[in-house]
C-alpha positions as CSV (number, residue, x, y, z in Angstrom):
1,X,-2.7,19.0,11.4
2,X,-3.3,16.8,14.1
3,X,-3.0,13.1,13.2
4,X,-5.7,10.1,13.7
5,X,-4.9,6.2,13.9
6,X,-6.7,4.4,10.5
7,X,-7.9,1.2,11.3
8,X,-6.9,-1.4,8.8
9,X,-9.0,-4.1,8.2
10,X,-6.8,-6.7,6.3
11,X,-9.6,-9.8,6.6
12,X,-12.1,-7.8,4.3
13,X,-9.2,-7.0,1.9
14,X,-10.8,-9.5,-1.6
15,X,-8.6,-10.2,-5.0
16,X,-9.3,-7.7,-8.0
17,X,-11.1,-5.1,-5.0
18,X,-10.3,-1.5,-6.5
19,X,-8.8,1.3,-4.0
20,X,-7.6,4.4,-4.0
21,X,-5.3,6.1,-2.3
22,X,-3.8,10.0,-1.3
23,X,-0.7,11.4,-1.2
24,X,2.6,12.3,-3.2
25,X,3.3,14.8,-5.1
26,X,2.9,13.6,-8.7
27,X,4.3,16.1,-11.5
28,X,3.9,19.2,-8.8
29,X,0.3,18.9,-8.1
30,X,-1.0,19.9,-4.9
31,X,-2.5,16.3,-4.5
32,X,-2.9,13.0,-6.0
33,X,-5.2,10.4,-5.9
34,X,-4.1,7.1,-7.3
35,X,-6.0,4.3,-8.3
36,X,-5.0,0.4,-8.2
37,X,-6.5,-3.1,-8.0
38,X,-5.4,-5.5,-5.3
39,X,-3.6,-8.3,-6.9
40,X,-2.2,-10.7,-4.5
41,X,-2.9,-11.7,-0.9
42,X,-0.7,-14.5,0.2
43,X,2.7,-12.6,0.0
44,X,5.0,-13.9,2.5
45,X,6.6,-11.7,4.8
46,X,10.6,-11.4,4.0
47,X,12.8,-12.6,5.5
48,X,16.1,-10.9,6.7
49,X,18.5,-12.8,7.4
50,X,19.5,-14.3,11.2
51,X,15.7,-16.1,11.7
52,X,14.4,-12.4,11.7
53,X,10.9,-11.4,9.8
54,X,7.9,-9.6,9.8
55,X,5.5,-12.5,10.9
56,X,2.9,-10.2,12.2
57,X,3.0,-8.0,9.1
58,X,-0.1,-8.5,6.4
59,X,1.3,-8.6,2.6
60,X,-1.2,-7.4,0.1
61,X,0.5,-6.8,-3.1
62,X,-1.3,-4.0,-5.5
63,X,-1.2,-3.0,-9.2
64,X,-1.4,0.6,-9.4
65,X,-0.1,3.4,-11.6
66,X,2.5,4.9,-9.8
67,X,5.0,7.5,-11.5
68,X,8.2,8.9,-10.4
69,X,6.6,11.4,-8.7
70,X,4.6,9.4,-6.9
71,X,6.9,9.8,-3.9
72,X,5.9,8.0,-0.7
73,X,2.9,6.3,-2.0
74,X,3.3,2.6,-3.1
């Protein structure tokens, strides 16, 4: 399956803005779909110790419904 770049667009990204998104595996289906609402956008990026962190990294924390076997999608 050849693979495209997805343009993100972080500065259009808006508090309580719904999304979904694709992947995992949840409880052996094929595909799913989950849904969420963005719930934060001022997250600092972490730091790790040393003076190293992701300072050209965008944070946007979510609230979704994400199971166990949601694997890889978070």
């Amino acid at each position: 399956m050849p693979v495209a770049a997805l343009p993100l667009r972080p500065d259009l990204a808006k508090w309580e803005q719904r999304f979904g998104v694709g992947g995992g595996n949840d409880a052996g289906e094929k595909l799913s779909i989950l849904s969420g609402v963005i719930s934060r956008l001022d997250r600092n990026a972490p730091e790790y110790g040393d003076g190293y962190c992701d300072f050209n990294t965008n944070y946007i924390q979510a609230a979704a419904a994400a199971s166990g076997g949601s694997s890889g999608v978070q």
